[in-house]
N, C-alpha and C positions, 0 to 999 in steps of 0.2 A: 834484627833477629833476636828473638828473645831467648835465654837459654830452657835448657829442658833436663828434668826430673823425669825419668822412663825408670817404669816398675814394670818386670819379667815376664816373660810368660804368657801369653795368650795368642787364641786360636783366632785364624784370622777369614774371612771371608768376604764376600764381592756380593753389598746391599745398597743397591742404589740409592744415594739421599737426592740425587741431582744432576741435571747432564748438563752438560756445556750447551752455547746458544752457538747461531752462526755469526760469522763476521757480516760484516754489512753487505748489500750488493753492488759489484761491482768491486772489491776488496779480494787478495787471495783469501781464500776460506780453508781455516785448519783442520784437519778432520781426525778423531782419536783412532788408531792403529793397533794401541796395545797397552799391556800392563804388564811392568814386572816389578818384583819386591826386593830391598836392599834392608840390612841389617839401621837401624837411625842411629845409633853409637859410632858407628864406623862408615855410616853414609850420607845420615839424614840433615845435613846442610847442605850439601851442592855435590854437583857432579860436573865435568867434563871429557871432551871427545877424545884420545889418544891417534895421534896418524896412522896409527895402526886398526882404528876402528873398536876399538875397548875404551869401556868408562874408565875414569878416575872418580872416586866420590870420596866427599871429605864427611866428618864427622867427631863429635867433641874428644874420642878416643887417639884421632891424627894428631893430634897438637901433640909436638913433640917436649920433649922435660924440659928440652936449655929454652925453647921460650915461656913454657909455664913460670917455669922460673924467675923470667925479667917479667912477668905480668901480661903475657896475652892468652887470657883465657876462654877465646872464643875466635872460633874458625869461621870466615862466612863461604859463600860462594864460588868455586875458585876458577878459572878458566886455564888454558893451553894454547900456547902460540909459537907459531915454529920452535915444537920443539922445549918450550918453557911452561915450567906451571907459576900461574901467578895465584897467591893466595892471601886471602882477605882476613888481616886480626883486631880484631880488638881486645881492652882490657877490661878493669873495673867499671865502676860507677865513677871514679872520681880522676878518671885519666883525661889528661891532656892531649893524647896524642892518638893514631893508629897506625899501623904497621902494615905494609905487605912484603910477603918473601914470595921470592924469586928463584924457582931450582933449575940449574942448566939441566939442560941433554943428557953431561956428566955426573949428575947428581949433587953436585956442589949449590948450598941454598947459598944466598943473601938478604938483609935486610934491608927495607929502607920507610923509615919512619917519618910521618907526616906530623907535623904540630898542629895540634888544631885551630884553624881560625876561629875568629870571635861570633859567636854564635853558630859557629859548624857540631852538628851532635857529635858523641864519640863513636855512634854505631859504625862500623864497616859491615854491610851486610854480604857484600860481591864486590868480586872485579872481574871487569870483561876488558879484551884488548880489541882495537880496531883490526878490521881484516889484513891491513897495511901493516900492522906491528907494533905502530908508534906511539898509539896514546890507551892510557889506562882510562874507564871510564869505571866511576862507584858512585854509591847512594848510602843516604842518612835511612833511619827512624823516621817514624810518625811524618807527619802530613808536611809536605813537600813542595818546591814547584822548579826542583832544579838536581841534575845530575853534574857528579864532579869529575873533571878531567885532570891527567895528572903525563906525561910525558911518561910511558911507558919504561919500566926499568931493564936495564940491562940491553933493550933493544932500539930507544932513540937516544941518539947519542949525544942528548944532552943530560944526560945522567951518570952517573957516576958508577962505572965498572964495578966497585967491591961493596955499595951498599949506602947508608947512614940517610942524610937529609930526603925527604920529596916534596916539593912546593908544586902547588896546583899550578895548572897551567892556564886551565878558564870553567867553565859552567856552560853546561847546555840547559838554559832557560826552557820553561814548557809550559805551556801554554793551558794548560790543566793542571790542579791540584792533583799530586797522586797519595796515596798513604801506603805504608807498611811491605815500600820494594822489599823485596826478597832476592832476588837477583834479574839479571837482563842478560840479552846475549846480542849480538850483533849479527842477521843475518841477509842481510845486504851492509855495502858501504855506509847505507843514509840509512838503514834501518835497524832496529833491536828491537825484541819480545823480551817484555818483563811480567814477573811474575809478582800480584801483590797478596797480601794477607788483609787486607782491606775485607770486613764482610757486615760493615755497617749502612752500604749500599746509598751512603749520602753523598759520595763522590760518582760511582758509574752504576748501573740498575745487578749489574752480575755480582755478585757476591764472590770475593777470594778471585779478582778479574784478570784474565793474563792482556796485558797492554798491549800495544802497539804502536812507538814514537817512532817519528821519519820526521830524517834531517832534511834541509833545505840543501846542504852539499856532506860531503865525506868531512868528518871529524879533523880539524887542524889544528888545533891548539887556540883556536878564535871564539871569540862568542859567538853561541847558533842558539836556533829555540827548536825545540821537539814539538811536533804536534803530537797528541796524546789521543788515545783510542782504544776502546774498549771491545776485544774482539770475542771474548766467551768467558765464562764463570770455568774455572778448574774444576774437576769433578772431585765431590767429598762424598765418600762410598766406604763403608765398614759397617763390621757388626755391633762396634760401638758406638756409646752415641756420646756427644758434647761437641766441646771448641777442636775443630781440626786448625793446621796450621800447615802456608805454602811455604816451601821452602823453594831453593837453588832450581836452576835451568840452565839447558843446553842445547847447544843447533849444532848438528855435525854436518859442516858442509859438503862431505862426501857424499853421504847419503840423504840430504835433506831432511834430514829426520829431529824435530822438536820435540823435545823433555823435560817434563815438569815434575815437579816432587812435590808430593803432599801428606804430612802427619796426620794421622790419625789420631782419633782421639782416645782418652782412657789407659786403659793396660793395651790394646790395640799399637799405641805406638813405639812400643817394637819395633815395630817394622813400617818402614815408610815406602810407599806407593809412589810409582816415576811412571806417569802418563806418557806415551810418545803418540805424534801427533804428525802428518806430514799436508803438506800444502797442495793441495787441489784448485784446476780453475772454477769461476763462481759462474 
């Protein structure tokens, strides 16, 4: 995720530059349902489902001061899982490490910092938790061919109750080159929709593509490979015009309901646009 520079102010309206494609046949086929607008200061990196049926959305205004302060000055993607928010940091250009916190039920946060391995980028863009609870799944920057696993904090209990170390656990290898995840979500056991920023169309033909990797079994802390798939281009629709940019997603499995977030471009983004999309048979 790259950070952002938003200038005040502007009137927003609904000009189609693009529609989504379908999924392939014989694929669940997503279909767009609605639109609604979140402030991008206080939303426009990610969102998540509350058990209650409310978002949570995070944004560069959330990062609270005691971590500004140790140097994470970038919120990615965040997820919810029984009852926990798990949030995605990183720092500088010239960090070593990244960070996710962990806020109980109670509100009490924790840290737990990951060192970077050698040749792992410093981006955190997302974190998503398996349906199970147990494992954290995140992604680098730029062009890719692997998601990272990490033993879920707080809730597999190979981790450490108050915080500090997080060592990966393994990599879901894929089998396709992806670029510029933004976030993913897990909406079966074996599967996750990611959202990319990708719009050089030299990796999938859709531009800005929302993914689709399925696992061979449920995420264990083992080596798997993702099959990769390109189910439709995100819709970039404003009254201005330039570089949009996708940001964080969500699947709330109560309601089956799929959410994508996308920046607009210019004074336009202000305000970021969270596509919801639900699953029809093909």
């Amino acid at each position: 995720m790259r950070r952002h520079l938003v200038t005040p102010v502007c009137l927003l309206g609904a000009l189609a530059l693009g529609a989504g494609t379908a999924s392939a046949a014989g694929d669940p086929h997503w279909t767009e349902t609605g639109t609604a607008y979140t402030d991008t200061l206080g939303g426009g990196q990610g969102l998540a489902t509350r058990a209650d049926g409310s978002l949570l959305y995070r944004g560069l205004v959330d990062i609270p001061l005691s971590l500004r302060i140790k140097g994470w000055n970038h919120v990615g993607d965040p997820d919810i899982a029984n009852g926990y928010v798990f949030d995605a940091y990183q720092g500088p250009d010239t960090a070593t490490s990244k960070m996710y916190a962990v806020t109980t039920p109670t509100g009490k946060r924790y840290e737990y910092v990951h060192q970077l391995n050698p040749g792992e980028k410093l981006n955190n863009s997302f974190a998503t938790v398996s349906p199970d609870g147990q494992w954290l799944v995140s992604g680098e920057w730029g062009e890719q061919r692997r998601l990272q696993v990490f033993p879920a904090p707080l809730l597999n209990p190979a981790t450490s109750p108050t915080g500090g170390d997080l060592k990966e656990a393994w990599q879901i290898t894929l089998d396709k080159p992806v670029r510029d995840i933004q976030g993913c979500d897990f909406v079966t056991d074996t599967r996750l929709l990611c959202a990319s920023n990708d719009a050089t169309g030299t990796l999938f033909p859709e531009l800005r593509p929302l993914l689709q990797v399925d696992l061979p079994r449920k995420v264990d802390g083992q080596p798997l490979t993702g099959a990769v798939k390109s189910l439709l281009a995100l819709p970039q629709r404003s009254v201005c015009t330039g570089a949009f940019e996708t940001e964080g997603v969500d699947y709330d499995v109560n309601s089956g309901t799929f959410r994508a977030e996308m920046i607009p471009p210019g004074v336009c983004a202000v305000a970021t646009a969270v596509y919801s999309y639900k699953q029809v048979p093909s």
